[in-house]
PAZAPA-4460 file (N, C-alpha, C; in steps of 0.05 Angstrom, whole numbers, plus 32768, in hexadecimal, padded with zeros to 4 digits):
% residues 88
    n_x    n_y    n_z   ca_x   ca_y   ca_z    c_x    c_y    c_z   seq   type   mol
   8142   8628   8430   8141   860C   842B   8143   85FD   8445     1      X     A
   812E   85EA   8449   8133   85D7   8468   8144   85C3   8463     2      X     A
   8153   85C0   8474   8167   85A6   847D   814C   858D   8483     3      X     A
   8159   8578   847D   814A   8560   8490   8146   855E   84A8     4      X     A
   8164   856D   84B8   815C   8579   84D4   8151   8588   84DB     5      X     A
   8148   859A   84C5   812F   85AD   84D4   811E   859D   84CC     6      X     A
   8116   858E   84C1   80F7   8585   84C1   80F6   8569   84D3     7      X     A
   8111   8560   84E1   8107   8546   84F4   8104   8554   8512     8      X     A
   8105   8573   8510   8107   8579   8532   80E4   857A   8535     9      X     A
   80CF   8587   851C   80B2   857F   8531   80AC   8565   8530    10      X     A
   80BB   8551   851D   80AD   8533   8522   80BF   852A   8548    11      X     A
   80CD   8533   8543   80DA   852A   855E   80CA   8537   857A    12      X     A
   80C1   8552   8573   80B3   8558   858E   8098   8548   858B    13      X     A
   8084   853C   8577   806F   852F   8576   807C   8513   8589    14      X     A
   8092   850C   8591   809E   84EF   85A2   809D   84F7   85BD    15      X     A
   8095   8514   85D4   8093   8512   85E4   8075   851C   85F2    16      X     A
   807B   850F   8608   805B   8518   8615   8069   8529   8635    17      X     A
   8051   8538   863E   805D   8547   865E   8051   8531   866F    18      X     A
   805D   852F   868A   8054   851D   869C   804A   8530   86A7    19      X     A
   8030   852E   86B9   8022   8538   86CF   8025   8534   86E7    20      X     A
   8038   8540   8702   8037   853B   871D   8027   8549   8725    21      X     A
   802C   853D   8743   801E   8554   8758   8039   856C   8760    22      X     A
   804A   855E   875E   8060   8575   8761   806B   858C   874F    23      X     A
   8056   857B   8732   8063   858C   8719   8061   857A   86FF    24      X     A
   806D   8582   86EC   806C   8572   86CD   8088   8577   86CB    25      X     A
   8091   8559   86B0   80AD   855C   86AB   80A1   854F   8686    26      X     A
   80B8   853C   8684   80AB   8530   866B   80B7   851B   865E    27      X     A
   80AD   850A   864A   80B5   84F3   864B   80B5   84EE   8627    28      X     A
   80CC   84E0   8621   80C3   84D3   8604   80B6   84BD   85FE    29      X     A
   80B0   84B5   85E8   80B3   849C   85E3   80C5   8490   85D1    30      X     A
   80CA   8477   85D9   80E2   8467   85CD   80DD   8457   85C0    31      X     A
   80C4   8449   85C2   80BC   842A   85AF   80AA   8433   85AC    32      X     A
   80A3   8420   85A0   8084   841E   858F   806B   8411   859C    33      X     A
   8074   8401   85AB   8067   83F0   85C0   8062   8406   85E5    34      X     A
   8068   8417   85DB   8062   842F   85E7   806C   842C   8602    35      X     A
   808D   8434   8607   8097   8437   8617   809D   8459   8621    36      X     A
   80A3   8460   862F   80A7   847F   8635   80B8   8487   864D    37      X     A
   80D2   8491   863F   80E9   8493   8648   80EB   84B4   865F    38      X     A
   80EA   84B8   8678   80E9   84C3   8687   80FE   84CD   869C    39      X     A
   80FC   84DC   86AB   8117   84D9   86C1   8101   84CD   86E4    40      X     A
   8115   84C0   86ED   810C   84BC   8705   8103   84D7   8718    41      X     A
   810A   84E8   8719   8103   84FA   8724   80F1   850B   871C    42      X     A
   80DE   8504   870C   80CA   850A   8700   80B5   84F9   870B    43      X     A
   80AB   84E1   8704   80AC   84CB   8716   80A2   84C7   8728    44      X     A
   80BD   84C7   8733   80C6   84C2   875F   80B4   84B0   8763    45      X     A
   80B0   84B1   877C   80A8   84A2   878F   807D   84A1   8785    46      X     A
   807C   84A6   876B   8058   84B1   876E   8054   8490   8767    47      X     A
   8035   848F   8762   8028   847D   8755   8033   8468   8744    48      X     A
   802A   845C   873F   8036   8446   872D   8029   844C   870A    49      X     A
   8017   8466   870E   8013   8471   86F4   801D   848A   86EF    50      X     A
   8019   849F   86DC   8024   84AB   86D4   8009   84BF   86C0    51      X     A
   8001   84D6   86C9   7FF7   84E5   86AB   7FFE   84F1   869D    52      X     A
   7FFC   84F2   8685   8006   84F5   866D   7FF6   8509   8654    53      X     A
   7FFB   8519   864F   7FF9   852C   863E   8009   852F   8626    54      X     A
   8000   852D   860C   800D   851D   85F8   8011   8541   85E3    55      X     A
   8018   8542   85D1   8024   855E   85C1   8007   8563   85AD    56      X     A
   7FF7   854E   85AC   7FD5   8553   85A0   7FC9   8561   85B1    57      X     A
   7FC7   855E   85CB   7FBD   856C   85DE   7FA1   854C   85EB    58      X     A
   7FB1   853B   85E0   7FA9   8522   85E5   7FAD   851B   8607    59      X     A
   7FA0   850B   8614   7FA1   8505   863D   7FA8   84DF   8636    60      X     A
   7FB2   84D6   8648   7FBB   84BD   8655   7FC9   84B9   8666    61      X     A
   7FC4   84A2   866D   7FD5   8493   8689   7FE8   8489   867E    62      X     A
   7FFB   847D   8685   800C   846C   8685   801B   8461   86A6    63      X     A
   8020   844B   86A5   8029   843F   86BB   8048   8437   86BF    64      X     A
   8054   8445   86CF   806E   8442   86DD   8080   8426   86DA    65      X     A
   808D   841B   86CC   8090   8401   86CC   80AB   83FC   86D0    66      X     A
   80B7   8418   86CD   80DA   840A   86E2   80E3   8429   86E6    67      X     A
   80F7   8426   86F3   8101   8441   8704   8119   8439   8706    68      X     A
   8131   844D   8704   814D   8449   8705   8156   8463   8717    69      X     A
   8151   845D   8732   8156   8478   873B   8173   8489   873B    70      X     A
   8188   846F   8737   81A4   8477   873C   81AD   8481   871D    71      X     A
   819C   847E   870A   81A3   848F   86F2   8187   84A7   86E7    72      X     A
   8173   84A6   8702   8168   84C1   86F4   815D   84B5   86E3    73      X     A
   8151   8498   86DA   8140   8496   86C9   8127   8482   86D2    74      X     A
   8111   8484   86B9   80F9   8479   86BD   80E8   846F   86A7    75      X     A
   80DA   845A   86AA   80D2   844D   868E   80BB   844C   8696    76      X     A
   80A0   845E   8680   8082   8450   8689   8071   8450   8666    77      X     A
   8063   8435   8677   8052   8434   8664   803D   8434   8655    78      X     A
   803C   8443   8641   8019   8440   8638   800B   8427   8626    79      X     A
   7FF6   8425   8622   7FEF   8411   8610   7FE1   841F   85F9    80      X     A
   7FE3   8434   85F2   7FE0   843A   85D8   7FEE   844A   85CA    81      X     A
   8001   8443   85C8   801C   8467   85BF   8001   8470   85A8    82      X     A
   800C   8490   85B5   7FFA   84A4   85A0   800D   84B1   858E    83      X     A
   802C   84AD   8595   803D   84B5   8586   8051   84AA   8579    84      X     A
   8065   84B3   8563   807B   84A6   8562   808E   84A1   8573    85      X     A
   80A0   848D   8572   80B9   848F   8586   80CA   84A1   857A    86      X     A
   80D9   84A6   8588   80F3   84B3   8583   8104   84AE   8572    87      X     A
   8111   84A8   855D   811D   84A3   8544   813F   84A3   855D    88      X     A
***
């Protein structure tokens, strides 16, 4: 018999996408609906002011860098069309 928690853990992985560096990939959620995407700064760093994005459909996008918190390791970027849910 499934719990509710087994059935919210694959809606929950459909809430993140991988980031694409040149140094490597990490990965990012989303949080709103208005398509924000919650990150670590060191993922990030010092790159572009965009960001690519690889979504759990096997879906491609940009999103753009729109604030950085380096002293807590975090990062906020944005897309303009969430392809997913946020994060509950």
């Amino acid at each position: 018999m499934k719990s509710e928690k087994d059935s919210s853990v694959p809606d929950a992985a459909k809430s993140f996408a991988t980031l694409k560096t040149k140094e490597g990939h990490g990965s990012g959620c989303l949080i709103s609906k208005d398509g924000l995407i919650l990150t670590n700064y060191h993922v990030v760093g010092d790159s572009p002011s965009w960001a690519p994005l690889l979504f759990e459909d096997g879906a491609k996008d940009s999103g753009i860098v729109v604030r950085v918190y380096p002293e807590y390791d975090l990062a906020l970027i944005k897309i303009n069309t969430p392809k997913l849910k946020p994060l509950k």
